[in-house]
N, C-alpha and C positions, 0 to 999 in steps of 0.2 A: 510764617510759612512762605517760603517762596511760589511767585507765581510760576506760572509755566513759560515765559518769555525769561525768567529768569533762571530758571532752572535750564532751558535751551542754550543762553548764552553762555551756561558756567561750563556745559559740556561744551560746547566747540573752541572756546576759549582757554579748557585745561589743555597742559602740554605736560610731558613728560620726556626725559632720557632714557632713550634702547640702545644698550650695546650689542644685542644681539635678535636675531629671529632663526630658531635653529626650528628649519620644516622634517617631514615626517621621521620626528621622536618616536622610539618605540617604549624608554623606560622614564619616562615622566607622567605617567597615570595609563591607564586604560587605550587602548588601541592604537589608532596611529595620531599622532599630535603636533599641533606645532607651538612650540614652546619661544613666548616672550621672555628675554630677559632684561628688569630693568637697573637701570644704572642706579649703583650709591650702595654704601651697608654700614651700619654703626660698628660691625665686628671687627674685628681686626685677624683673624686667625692667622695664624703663622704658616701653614700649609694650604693658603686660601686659594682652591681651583683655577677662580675667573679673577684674578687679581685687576684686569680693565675693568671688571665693575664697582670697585669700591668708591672710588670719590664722585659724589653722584655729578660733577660737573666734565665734562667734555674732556678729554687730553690728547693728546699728541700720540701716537706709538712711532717707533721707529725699528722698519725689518731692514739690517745692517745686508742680510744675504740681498737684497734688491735693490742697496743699494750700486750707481753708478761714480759715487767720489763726483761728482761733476761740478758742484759748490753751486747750484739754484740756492736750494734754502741757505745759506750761509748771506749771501747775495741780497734774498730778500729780506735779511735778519738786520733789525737797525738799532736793535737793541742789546745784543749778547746772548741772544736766545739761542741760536746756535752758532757753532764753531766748531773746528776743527784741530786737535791734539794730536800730536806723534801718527795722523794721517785714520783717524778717528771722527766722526763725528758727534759731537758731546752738544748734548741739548740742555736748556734750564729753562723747566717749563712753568716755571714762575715770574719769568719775565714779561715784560707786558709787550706783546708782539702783536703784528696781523698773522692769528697762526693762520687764518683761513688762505691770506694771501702764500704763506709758504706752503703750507700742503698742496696747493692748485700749482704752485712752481717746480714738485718733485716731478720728473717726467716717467718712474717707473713706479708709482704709490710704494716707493719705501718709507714715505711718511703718509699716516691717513691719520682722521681722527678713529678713538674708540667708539664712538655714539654717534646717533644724531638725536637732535629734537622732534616729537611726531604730537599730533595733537590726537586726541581719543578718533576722530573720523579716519584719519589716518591711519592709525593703527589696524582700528577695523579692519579698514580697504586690503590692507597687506593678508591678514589671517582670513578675511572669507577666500581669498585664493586658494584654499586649501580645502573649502568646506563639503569637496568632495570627499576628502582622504576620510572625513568624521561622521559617516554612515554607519561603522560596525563599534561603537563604544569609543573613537576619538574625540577631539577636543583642542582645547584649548589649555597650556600650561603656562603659567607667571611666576618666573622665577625671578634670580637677579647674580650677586646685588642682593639686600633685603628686599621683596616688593613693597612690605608697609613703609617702608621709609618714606615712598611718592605714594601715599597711602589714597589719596582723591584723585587722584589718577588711575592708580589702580583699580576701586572701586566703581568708576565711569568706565572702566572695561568690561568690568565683570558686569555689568549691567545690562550694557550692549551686547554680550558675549549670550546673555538669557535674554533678552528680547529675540535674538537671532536661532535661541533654542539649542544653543550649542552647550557641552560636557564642559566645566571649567575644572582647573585644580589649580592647587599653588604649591609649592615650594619654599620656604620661611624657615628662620629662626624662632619666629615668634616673640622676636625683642621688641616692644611697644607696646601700648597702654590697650587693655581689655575691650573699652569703649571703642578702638579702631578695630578688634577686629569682630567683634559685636557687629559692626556696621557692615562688612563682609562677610560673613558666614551666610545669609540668604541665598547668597549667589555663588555658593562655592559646592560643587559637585564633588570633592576628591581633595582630601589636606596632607600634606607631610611638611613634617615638623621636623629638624636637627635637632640631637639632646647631644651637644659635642662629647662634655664632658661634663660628670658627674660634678666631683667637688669643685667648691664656690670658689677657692683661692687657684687653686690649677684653670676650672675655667677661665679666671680674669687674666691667669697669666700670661694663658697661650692665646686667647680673644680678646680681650683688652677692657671686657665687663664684667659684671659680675652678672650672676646666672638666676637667681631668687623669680626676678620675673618672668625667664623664660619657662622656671619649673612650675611658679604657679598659672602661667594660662596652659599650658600643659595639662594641669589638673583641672583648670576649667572646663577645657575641651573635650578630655576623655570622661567628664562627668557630662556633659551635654546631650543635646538629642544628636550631634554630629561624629558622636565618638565611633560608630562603625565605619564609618569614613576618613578615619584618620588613620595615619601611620607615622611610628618616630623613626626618623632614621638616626643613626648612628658611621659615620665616616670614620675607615678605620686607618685613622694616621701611625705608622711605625713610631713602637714608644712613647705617642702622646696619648693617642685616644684610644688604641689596639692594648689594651692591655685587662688582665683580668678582673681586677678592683674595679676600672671604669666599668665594664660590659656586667657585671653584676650587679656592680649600685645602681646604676643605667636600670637595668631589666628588675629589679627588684622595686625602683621607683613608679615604673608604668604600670608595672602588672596590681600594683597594690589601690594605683587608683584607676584599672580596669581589668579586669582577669582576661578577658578577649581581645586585649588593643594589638593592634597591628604593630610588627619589630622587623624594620631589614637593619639588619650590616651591609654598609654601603665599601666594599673592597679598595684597596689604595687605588687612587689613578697616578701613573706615574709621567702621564703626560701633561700636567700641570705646569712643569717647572719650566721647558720652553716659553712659556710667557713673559717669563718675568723679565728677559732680557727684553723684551721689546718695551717696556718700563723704565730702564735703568734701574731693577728693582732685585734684593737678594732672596733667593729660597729658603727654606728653613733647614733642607739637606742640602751638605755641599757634593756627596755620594748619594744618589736619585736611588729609593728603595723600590723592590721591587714586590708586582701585583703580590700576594696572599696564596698562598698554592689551595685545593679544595679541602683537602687536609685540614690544613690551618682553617680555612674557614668554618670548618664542621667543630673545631673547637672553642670557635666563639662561641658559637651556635648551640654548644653544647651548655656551654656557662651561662648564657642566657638561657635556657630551658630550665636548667637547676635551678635557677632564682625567678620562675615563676612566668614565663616566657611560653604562650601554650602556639600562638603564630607568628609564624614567619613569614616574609614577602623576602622572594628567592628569585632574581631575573637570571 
């Protein structure tokens, strides 16, 4: 067992990647929130929201509307990291660059990184700034990105997050081994879970894994003492995940290993795909579909009730 000198030094000495701290959330659990999001995801979804958070390591973005063509970063580039085509600036951010020195050389941040480094004290520092907003059922929300990916980092949060008495929730895949999230459930006030896609070979194809482990701690959790606290969501991608076969094997899965588990339909966002240019990265529509009219959503809605769906969560 670790002493407590060593236990002190594991916490100030963990660090983790945030690409994001998005303050008062109102649809990532219970009241008003501020929601971490940390860097990295083993998924690969083809229609993936937050595409800067997949590689859990730091990258470059480049907003092309900010920038000035001025050629700093080209300037400071000694390596081919970037340059300039047909009055373009084309970046390869695989090159071994000082990117830190270029990003500090854009004079209007049309280059920044996606993340920074923060250590668990840190983190903290940033969210009790909020810890007024979390008097009426707020909190704390840890998305990503997978959060279990930086699994001991996240864990050093949620720790601190209940010493400090605060509401935590998370937002997961739940792709990782049972024992990590075993070690996190103590400290988890509020869970939602993705169940993207039903079948095993569609899931791999459009996420890039296969689904077996996400379905079985799924079925761990809703057999647990934490299962009224849980919710699956379901994202509803045009023609991938939005379709009837998926939303019934979906809802016939949960309900059978909870009759009362909590089910939203999470509606398309079609503000996703802005991002990806700032990647150099392609979407998976090259025509951006649009939101789910209420209509349509009441017949998801409706499919999932037929296959045993008795709650909804409806923002």
């Amino acid at each position: 067992m670790k002493s407590l000198r060593e236990q002190a030094m594991t916490t100030s000495e963990c660090r983790g990647n945030v690409f994001d701290i998005k303050r008062f959330a109102t649809h990532d659990g219970k009241g008003i929130r501020t929601t971490l999001f940390l860097k990295g995801c083993p998924l690969r979804c083809v229609w993936c929201q937050n595409p800067e958070g997949l590689k859990k390591e730091p990258q470059v973005l480049y907003m092309e509307n900010k920038c000035l063509h001025c050629g700093s970063c080209v300037q400071c580039a000694k390596h081919g990291g970037v340059t300039i085509k047909q009055q373009h600036v084309c970046l390869q951010r695989e090159a071994q660059e000082d990117w830190e020195r270029i990003v500090d050389a854009c004079p209007t941040r049309a280059m920044q990184f996606d993340s920074r480094s923060y250590t668990v004290e840190e983190v903290m520092e940033e969210l009790l700034k909020d810890e007024v907003f979390f008097q009426r059922e707020g909190g704390i929300t840890i998305s990503g990105g997978e959060p279990f990916l930086q699994h001991e980092f996240l864990i050093e949060i949620l720790k601190e997050c209940k010493k400090k008495q605060l509401h935590t929730a998370i937002e997961s895949s739940f792709y990782t081994n049972w024992e990590i999230i075993q070690q996190a459930l103590p400290y988890l006030d509020q869970i939602y879970v993705d169940l993207k896609v039903f079948d095993s070979a569609l899931h791999k194809s459009y996420t890039g894994v296969d689904n077996k482990q996400i379905k079985e701690n799924i079925a761990f959790l809703l057999q647990s003492e934490k299962k009224d606290v849980v919710t699956i969501r379901t994202p509803l991608i045009p023609k991938l995940t939005a379709t009837p076969d998926n939303i019934a094997a979906i809802s016939t899965f949960i309900s059978n290993c909870y009759s009362k588990v909590r089910y939203e339909l999470l509606n398309y966002n079609p503000l996703a795909k802005a991002k990806y240019s700032y990647l150099d990265m392609e979407y998976c529509f090259d025509e951006n579909p649009k939101l789910y009219t209420n209509e349509q959503m009441e017949q998801f809605y409706a499919i999932a009730q037929t296959h045993g769906i008795q709650q909804f969560i409806k923002e």
